[in-house]
ZADO-1210 file (C-alpha; in nm, 4 decimals, padded with zeros to 6 digits):
<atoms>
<atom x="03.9247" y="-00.3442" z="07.9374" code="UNK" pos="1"/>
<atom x="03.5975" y="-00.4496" z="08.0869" code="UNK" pos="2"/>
<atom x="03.4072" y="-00.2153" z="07.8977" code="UNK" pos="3"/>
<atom x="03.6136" y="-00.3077" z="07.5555" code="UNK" pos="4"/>
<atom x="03.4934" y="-00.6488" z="07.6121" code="UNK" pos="5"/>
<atom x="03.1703" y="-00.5653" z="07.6655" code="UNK" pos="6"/>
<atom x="03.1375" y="-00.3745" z="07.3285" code="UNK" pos="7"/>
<atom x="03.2968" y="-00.6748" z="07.1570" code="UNK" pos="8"/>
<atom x="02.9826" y="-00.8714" z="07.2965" code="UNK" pos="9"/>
<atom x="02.7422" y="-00.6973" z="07.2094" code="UNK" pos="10"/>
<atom x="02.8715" y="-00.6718" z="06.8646" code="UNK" pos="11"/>
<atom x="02.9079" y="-01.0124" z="06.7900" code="UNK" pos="12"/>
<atom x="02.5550" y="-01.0669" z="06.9362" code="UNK" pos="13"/>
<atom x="02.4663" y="-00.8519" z="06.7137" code="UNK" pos="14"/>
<atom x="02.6016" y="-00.9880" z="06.4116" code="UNK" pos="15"/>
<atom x="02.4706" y="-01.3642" z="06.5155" code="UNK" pos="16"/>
<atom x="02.1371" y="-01.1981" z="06.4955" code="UNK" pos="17"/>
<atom x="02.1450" y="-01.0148" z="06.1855" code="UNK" pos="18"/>
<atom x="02.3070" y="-01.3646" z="06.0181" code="UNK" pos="19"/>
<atom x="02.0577" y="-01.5634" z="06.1885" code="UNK" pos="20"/>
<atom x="01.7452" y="-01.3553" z="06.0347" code="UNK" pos="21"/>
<atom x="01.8734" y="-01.3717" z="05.6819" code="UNK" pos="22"/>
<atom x="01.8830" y="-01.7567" z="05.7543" code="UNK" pos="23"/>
<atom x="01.5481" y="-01.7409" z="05.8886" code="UNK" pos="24"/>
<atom x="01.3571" y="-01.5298" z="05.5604" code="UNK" pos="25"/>
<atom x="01.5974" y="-01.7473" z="05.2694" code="UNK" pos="26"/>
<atom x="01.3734" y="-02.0589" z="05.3215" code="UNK" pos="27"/>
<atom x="01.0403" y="-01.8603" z="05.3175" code="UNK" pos="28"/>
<atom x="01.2081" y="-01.6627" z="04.9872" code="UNK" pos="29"/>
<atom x="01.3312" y="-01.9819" z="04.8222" code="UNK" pos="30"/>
<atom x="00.9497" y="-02.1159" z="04.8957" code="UNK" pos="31"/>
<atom x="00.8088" y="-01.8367" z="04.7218" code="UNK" pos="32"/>
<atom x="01.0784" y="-01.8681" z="04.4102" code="UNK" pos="33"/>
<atom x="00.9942" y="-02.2007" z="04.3932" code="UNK" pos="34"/>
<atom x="00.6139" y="-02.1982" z="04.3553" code="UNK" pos="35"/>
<atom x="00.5003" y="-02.1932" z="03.9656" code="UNK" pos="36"/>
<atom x="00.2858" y="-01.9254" z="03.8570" code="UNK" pos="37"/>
<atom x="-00.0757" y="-02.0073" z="03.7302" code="UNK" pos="38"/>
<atom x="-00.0944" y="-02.1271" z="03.4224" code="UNK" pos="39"/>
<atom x="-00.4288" y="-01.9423" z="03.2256" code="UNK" pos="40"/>
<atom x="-00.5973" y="-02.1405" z="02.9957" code="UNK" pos="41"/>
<atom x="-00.5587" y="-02.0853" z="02.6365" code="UNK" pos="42"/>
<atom x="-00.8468" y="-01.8940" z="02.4482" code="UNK" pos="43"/>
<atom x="-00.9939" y="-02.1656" z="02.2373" code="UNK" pos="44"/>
<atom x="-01.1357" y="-02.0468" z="01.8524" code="UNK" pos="45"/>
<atom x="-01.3412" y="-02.1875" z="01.6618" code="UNK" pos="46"/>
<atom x="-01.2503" y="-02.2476" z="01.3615" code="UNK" pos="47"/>
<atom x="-01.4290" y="-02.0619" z="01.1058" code="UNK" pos="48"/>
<atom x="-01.7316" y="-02.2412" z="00.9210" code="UNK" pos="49"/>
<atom x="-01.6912" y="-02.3800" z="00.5603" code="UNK" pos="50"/>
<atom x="-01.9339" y="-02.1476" z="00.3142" code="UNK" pos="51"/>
<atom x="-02.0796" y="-02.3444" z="00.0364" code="UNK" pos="52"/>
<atom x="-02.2803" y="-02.1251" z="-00.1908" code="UNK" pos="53"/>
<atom x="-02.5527" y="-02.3934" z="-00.3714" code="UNK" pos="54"/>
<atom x="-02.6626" y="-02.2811" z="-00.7096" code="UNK" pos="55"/>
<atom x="-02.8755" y="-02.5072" z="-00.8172" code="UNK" pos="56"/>
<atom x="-02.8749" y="-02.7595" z="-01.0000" code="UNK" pos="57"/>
<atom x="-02.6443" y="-03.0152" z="-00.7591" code="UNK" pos="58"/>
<atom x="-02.4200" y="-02.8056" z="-00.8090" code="UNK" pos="59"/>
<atom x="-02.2368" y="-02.6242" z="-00.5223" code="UNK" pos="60"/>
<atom x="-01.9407" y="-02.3885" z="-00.5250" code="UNK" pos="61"/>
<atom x="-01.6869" y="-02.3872" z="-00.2197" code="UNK" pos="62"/>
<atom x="-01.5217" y="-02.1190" z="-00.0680" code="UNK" pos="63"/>
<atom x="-01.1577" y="-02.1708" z="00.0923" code="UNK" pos="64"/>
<atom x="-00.9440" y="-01.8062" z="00.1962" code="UNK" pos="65"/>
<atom x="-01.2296" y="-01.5875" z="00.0800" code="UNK" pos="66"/>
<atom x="-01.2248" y="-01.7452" z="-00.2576" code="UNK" pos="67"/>
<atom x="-01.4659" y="-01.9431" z="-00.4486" code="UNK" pos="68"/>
<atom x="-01.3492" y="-02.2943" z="-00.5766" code="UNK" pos="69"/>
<atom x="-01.5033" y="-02.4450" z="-00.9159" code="UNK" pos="70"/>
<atom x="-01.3978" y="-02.7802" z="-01.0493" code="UNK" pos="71"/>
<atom x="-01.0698" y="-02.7155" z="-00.8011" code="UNK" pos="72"/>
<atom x="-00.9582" y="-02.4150" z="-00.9082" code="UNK" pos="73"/>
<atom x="-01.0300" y="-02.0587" z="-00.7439" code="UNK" pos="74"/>
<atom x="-01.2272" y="-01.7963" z="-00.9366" code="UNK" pos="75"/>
<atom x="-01.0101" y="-01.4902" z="-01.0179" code="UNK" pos="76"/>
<atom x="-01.1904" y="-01.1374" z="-00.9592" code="UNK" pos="77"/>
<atom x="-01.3760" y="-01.0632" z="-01.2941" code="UNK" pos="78"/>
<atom x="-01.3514" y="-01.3847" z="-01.4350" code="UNK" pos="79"/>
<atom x="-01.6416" y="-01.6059" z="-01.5774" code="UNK" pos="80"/>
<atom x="-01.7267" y="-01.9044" z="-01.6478" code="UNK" pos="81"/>
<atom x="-02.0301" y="-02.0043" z="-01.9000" code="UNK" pos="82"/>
<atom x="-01.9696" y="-02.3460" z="-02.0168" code="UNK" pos="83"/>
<atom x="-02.3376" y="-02.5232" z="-01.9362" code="UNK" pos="84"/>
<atom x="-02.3168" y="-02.3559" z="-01.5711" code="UNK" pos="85"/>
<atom x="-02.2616" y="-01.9470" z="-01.5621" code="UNK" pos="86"/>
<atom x="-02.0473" y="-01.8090" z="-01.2902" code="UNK" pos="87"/>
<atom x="-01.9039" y="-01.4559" z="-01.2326" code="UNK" pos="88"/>
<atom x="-01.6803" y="-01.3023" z="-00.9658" code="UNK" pos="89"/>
<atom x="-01.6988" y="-00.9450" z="-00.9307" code="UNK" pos="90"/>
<atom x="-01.3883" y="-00.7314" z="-00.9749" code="UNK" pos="91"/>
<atom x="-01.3564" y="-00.6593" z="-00.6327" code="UNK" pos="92"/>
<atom x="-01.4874" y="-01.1001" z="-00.5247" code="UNK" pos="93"/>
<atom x="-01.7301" y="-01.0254" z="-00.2924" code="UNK" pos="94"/>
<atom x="-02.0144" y="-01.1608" z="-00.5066" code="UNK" pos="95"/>
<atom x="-02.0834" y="-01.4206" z="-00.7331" code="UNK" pos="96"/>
<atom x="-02.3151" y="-01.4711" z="-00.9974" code="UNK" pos="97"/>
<atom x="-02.4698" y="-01.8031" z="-01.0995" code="UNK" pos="98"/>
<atom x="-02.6887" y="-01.8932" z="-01.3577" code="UNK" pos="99"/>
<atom x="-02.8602" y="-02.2773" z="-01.3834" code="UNK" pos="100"/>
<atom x="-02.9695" y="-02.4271" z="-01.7764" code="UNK" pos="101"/>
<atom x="-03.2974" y="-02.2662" z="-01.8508" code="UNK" pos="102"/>
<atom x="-03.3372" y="-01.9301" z="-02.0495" code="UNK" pos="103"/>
<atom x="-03.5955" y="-01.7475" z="-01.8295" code="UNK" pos="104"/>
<atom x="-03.3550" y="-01.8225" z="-01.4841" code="UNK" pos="105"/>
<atom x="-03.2245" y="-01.4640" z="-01.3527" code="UNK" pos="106"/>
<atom x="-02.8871" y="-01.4353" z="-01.2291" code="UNK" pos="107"/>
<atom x="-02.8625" y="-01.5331" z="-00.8600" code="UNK" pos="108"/>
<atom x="-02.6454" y="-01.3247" z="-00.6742" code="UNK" pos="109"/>
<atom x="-02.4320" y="-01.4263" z="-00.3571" code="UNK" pos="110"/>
<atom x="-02.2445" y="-01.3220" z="-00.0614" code="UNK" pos="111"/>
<atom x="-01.8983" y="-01.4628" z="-00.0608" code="UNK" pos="112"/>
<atom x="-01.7981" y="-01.4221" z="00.2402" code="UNK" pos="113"/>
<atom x="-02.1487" y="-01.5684" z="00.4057" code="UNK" pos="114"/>
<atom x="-02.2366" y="-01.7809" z="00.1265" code="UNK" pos="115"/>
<atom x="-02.5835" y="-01.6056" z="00.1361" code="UNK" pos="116"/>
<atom x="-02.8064" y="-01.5056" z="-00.1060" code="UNK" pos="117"/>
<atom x="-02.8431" y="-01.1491" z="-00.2470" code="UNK" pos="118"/>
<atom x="-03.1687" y="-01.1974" z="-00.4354" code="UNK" pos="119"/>
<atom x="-03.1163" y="-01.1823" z="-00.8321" code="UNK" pos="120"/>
<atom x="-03.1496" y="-00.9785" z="-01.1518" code="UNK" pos="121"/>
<atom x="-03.2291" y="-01.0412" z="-01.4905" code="UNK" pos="122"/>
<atom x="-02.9724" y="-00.8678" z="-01.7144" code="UNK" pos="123"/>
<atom x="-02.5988" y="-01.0357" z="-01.7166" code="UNK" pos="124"/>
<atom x="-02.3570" y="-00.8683" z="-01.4398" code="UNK" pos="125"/>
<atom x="-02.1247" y="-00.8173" z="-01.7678" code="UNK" pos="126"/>
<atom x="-02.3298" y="-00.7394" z="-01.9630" code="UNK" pos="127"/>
<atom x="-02.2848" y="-00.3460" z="-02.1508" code="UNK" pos="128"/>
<atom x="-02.5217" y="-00.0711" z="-01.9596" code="UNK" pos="129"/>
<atom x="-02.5840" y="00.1902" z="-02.1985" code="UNK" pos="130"/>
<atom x="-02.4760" y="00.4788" z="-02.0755" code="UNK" pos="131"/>
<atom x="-02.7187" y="00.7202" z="-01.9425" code="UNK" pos="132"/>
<atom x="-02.7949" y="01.0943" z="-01.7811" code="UNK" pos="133"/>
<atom x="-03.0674" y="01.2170" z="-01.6128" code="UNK" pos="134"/>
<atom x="-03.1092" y="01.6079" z="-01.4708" code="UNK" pos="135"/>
<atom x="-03.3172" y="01.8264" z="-01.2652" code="UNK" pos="136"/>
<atom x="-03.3768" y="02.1601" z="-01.1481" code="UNK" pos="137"/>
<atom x="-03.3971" y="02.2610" z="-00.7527" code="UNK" pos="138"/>
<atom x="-03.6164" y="02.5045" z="-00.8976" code="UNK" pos="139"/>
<atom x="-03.8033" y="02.5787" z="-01.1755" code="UNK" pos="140"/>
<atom x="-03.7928" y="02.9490" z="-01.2039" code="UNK" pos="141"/>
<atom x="-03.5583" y="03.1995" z="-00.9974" code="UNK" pos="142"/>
<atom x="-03.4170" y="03.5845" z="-01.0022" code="UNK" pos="143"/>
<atom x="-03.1306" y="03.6267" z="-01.3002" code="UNK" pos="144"/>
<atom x="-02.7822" y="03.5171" z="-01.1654" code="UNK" pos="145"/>
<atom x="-02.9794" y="03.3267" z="-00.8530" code="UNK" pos="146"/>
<atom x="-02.7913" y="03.0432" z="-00.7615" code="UNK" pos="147"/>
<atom x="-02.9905" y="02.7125" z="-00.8285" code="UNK" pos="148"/>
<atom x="-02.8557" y="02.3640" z="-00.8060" code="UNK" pos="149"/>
<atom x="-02.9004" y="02.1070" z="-01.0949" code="UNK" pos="150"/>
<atom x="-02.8290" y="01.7154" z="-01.0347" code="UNK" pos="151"/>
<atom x="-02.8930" y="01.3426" z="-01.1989" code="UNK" pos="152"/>
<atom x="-02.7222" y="01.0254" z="-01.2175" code="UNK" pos="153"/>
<atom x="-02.4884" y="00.8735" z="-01.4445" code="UNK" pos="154"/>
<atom x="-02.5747" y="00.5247" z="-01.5745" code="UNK" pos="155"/>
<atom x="-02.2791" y="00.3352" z="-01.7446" code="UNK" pos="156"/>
<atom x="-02.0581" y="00.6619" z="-01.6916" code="UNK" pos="157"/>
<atom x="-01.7354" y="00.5893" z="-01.5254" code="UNK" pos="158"/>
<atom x="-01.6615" y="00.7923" z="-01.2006" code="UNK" pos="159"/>
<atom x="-01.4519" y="01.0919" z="-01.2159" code="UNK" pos="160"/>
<atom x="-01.5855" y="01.1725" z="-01.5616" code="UNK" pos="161"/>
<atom x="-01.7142" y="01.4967" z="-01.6497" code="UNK" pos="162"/>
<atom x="-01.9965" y="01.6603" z="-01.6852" code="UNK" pos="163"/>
<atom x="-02.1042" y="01.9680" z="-01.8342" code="UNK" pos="164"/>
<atom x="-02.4127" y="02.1956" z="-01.8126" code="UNK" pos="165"/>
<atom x="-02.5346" y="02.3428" z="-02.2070" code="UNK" pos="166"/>
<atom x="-02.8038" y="02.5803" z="-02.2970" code="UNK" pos="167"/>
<atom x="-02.9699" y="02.6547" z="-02.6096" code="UNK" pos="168"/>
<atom x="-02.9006" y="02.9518" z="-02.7327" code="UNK" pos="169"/>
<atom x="-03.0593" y="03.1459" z="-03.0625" code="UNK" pos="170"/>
<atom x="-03.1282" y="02.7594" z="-03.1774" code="UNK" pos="171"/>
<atom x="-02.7878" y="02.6356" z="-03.0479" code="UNK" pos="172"/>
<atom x="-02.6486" y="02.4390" z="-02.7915" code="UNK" pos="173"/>
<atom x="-02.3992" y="02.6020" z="-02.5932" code="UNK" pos="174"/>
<atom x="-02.1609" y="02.4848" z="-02.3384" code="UNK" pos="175"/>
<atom x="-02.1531" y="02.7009" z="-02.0529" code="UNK" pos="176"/>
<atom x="-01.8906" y="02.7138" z="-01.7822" code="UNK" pos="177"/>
<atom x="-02.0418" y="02.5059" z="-01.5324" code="UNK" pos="178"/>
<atom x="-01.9554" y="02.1821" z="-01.4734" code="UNK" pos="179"/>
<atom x="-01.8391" y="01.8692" z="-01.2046" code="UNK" pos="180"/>
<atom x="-01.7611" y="01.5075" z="-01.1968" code="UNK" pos="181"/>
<atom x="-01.9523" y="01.1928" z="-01.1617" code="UNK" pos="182"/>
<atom x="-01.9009" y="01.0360" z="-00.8079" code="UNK" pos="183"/>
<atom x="-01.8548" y="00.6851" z="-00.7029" code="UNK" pos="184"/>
<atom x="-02.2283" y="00.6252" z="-00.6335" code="UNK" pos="185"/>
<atom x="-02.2759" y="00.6997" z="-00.9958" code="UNK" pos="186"/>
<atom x="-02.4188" y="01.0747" z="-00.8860" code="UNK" pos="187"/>
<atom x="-02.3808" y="01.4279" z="-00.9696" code="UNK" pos="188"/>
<atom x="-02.4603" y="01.7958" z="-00.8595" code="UNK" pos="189"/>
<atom x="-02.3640" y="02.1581" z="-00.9493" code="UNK" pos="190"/>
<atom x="-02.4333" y="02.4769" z="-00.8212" code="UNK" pos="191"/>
<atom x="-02.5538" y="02.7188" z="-01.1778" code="UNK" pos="192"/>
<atom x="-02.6335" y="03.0387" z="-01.2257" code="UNK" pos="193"/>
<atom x="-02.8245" y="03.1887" z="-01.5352" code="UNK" pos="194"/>
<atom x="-02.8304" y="03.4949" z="-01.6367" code="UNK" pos="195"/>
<atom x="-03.0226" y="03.4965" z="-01.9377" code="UNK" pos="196"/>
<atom x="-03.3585" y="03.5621" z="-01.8727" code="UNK" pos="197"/>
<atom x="-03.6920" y="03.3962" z="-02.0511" code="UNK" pos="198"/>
<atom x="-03.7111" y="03.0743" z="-02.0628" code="UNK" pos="199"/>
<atom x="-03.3900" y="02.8563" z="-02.0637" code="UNK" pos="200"/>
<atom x="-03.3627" y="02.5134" z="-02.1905" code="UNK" pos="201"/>
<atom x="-03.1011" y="02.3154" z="-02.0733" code="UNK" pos="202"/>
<atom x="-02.9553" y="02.0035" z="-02.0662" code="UNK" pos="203"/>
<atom x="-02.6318" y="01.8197" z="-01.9258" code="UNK" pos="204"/>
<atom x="-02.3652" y="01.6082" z="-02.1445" code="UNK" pos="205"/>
<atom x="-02.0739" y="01.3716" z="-02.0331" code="UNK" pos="206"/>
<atom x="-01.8758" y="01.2757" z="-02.3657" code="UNK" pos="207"/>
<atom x="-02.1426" y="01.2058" z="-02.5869" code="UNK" pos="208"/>
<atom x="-02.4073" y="01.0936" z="-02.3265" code="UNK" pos="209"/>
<atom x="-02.6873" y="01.3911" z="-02.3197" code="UNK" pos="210"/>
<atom x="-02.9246" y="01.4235" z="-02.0595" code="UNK" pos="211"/>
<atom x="-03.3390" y="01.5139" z="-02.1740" code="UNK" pos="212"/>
<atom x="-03.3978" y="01.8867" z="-02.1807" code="UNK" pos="213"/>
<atom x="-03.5441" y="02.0714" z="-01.8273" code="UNK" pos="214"/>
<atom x="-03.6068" y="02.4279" z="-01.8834" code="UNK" pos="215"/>
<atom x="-03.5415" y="02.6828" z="-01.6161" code="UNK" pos="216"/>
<atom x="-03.7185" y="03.0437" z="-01.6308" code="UNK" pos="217"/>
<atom x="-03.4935" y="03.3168" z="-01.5389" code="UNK" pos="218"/>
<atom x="-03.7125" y="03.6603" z="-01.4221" code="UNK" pos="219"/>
</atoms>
């Protein structure tokens, strides 16, 4: 019985202990719940500048979202406006074109998004560019079916349009087949190769655009 007792003591002791600890860490826990995390500052922006683009003549355009503002109302892409003051937005309204009273004045060009200038340029940005083709040779004489490379740009030619390499033949103009595509930088270039040997003038067409002759000598 003594030893029963005994067991029963230590027991209990040991529960009193174990109940006693958990009493002891709950303040220090509570403590810890109870502390508020840190607070981080918020990032502070600054609010983006207002662009004005002046052109001239007191008179000054705003721009609000990307988009320039004249007599209230935004400028669409493409649109113009020539009533005393000339303004264009470019079809994709990243620049705008001004033009002040006075017929020698260029067309001032700006930045939209900046509100900086982009120098100027005397013919109208909607103005009609004839269109245009220019060509030449990587070489000027070469073995008969020796690869050579021809290439130009396209002035007023819409990209993705074709062009085609022709040679004169017995007084005629002959379209070979040989040709490629205008790209978006308003370039070109082909890989030819002639077979007819002498002296070969050539030229390149797109619609009804023609390049000026450049002869090639085939040996």
């Amino acid at each position: 019985m003594r030893h029963t007792t005994h067991r029963r003591s230590t027991l209990r002791t040991a529960t009193i202990s174990v109940v006693a600890g958990a009493a002891l860490l709950a303040p220090a826990a509570a403590a810890l719940a109870s502390t508020p995390a840190p607070v981080r500052a918020a990032a502070v922006t600054a609010a983006p500048k207002p662009v004005k683009i002046d052109i001239g003549a007191g008179v000054t355009v705003p721009v609000k979202g990307g988009k320039p503002y004249y007599n209230g109302k935004a400028l669409k892409p493409g649109q113009t406006i020539d009533k005393g003051i000339y303004l264009h937005l470019s079809s994709d309204g990243k620049k705008l074109y001004s033009k002040t009273q006075g017929g020698g004045t260029p067309y001032a060009i700006w930045d939209v998004k900046t509100g900086k200038s982009l120098g100027t340029q005397k013919h109208s940005p909607t103005a009609k560019v004839k269109p245009a083709l220019t060509a030449k040779s990587s070489s000027t004489s070469v073995r008969a079916w020796q690869e050579l490379r021809v290439s130009g740009k396209a002035t007023g030619i819409k990209a993705g349009s074709k062009v085609g390499l022709q040679q004169k033949q017995r007084g005629t103009w002959k379209t070979l087949p040989a040709s490629t595509t205008v790209n978006k930088s308003g370039t070109y270039a082909m890989r030819v190769k002639l077979g007819l040997k002498g002296a070969n003038e050539l030229r390149m067409k797109s619609g009804a655009t023609l390049s000026p002759v450049f002869k090639v000598t085939v040996r």
